[in-house]
C-alpha positions in Angstrom: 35.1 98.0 -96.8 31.9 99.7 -95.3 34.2 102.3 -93.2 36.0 103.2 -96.1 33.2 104.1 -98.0 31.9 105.9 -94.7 35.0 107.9 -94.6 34.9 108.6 -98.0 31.4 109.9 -98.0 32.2 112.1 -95.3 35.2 113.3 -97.2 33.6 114.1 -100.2 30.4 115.6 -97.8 33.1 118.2 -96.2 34.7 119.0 -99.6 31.2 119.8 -101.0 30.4 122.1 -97.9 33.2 123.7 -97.9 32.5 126.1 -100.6 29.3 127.9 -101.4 27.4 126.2 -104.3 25.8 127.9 -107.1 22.2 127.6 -105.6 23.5 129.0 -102.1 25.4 132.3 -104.3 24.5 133.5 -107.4 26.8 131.8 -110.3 29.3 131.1 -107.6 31.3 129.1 -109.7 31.4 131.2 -112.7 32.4 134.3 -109.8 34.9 132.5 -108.7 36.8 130.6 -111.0 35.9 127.2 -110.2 35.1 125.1 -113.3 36.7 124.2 -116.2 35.4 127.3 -118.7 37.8 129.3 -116.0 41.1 128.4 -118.2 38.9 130.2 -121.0 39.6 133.6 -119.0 42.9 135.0 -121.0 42.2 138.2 -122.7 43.2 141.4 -121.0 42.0 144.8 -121.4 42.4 147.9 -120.0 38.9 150.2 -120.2 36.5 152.6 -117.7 33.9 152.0 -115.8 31.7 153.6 -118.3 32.9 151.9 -120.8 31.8 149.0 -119.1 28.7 150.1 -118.1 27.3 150.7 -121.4 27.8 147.1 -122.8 25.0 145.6 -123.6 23.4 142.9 -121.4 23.4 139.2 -122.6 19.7 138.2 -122.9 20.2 134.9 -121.4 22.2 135.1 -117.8 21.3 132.2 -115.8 21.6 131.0 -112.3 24.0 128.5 -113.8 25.4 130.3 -116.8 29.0 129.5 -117.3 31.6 132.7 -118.2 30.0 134.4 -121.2 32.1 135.5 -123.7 34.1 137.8 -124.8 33.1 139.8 -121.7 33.2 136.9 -119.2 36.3 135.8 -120.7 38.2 139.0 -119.9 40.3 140.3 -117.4 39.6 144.3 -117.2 41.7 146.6 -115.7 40.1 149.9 -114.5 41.9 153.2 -113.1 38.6 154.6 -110.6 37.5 156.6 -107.6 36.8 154.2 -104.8 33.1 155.1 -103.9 32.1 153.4 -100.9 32.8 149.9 -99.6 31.0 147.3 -97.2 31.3 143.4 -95.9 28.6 141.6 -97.6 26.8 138.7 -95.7 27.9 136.4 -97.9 31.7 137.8 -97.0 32.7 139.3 -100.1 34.1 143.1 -100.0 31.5 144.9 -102.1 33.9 147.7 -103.6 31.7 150.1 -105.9 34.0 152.0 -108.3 32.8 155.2 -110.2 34.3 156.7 -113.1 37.0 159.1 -112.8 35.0 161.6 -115.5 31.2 160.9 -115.6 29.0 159.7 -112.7 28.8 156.1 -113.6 29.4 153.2 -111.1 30.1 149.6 -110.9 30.6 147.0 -108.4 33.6 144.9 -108.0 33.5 142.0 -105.6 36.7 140.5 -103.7 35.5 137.2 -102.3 36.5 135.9 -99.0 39.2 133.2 -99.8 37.8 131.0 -97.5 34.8 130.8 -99.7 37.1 130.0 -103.0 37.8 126.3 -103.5 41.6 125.7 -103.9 41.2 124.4 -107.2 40.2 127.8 -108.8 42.9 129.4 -110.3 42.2 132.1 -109.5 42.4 131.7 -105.6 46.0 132.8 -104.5 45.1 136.2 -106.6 41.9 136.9 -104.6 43.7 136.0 -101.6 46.4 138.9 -102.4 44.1 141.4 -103.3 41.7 140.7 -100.2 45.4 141.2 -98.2 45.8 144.7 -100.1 42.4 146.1 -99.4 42.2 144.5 -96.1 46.0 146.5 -95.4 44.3 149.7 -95.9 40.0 149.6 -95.0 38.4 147.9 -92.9 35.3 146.9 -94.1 32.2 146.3 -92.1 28.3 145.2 -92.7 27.9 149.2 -92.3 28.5 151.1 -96.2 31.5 153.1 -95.8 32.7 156.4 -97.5 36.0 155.5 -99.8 36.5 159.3 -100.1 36.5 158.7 -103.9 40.1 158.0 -103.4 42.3 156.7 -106.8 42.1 153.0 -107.5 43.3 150.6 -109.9 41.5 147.3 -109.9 41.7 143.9 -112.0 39.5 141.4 -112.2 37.2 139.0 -114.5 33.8 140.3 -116.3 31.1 139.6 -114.7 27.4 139.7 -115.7 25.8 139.8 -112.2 22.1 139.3 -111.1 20.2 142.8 -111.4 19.8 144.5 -108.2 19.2 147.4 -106.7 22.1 147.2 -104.5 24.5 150.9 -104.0 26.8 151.5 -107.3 25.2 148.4 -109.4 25.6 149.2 -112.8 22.1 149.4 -115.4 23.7 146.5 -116.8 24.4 144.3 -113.8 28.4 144.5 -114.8 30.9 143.7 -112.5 34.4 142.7 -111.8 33.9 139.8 -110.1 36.1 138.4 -108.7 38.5 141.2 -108.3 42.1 139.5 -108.7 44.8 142.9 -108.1 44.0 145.9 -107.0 46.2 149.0 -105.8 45.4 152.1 -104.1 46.4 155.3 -105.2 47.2 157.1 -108.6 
C-alpha cells in the first residue's frame, strides 16, 4: 500500500512539473488554455491591431485572473505586417505584429508545446502554428527583423502584464496563445 501511494506521489509530482504554473509564468493557465473557463473561448472576430490596441484595459488583471470577458473569451483574427520576432526564455515565439495602416503594435505569443499541458484544448493548435512559423523563421534569443512581411494570425485575447517589452501594446493586449497563423497576403 505504501509503494503505491509512493508511486502515485511521484506521478502526480511529474504531472505538476511538467507544465509551468501560474506563479512560475504570468497567468499561464489563462495563456494557455488549461482550466475549465477555456471551454468559455467561442466567439470569433475578425479586427486590427489597432483596433485592439485601443480597448480599454480591465482595472482588475491579476496574477491569477481567469479569461476575462468578452475580450478574453475571443478568438481574433488579424491580417498584419510581421514586425520583428525572438525566442523568449520562457520558450514562447514572441511575434510582435503592427498594423497594416497606422503605427500600432501588438504582441502575439506562440507557446512551446512542450510547455502546454495535454489537457488544454487548445494544444494540438499551438502545436500547428509553432510548425508553421517554425517552417519559415527561425527564431532565436536575438530580436529579429520580420521585414514587415504580410501575416494573418489567430489566437485568444489576452490581457497581459504591462511591460516595456519591443511591440507591447499601451494596453498590455495580446494574442496569446496564437492558435493559426499564415504567412503571406
Amino acid at each position: 500500500m505504501k509503494s503505491r501511494w509512493i508511486f502515485a506521489s511521484v506521478v502526480v509530482a511529474g504531472l505538476l512539473l511538467a507544465a509551468p504554473s501560474d506563479a512560475e509564468h504570468y497567468r499561464w493557465t489563462a495563456k494557455t488554455g488549461t482550466y475549465p473557463a477555456a471551454m468559455t473561448v467561442k466567439a470569433k472576430k475578425t479586427t486590427t491591431v489597432a483596433a485592439l490596441v485601443r480597448l480599454q484595459r480591465p482595472q482588475h488583471v491579476q496574477a491569477r485572473s481567469g479569461r476575462i470577458p468578452p475580450v478574453e473569451e475571443t478568438i481574433y483574427t488579424v491580417h498584419a505586417k510581421l514586425l520583428l520576432y525572438r525566442l523568449e526564455s520562457d520558450g514562447d515565439h514572441h511575434v510582435v505584429l503592427q498594423d497594416l495602416v497606422t503605427d500600432s503594435t501588438l504582441i502575439s505569443e506562440i507557446p512551446d508545446p512542450t510547455q502546454v499541458a495535454d489537457d488544454s484544448p487548445w494544444k494540438a493548435q499551438i502545436e500547428q502554428a509553432r510548425r508553421i512559423f517554425e517552417s519559415r523563421f527561425h527564431p532565436t534569443s536575438s530580436r529579429r527583423d520580420g521585414g514587415r512581411i504580410p501575416i494573418t494570425v489567430e489566437g485568444v485575447g489576452f490581457f497581459d502584464k504591462r511591460h516595456d517589452a519591443t511591440g507591447a501594446a499601451g494596453n498590455g493586449i495580446e494574442l496569446h496563445p496564437v492558435l493559426w497563423i499564415h504567412v503571406g497576403s
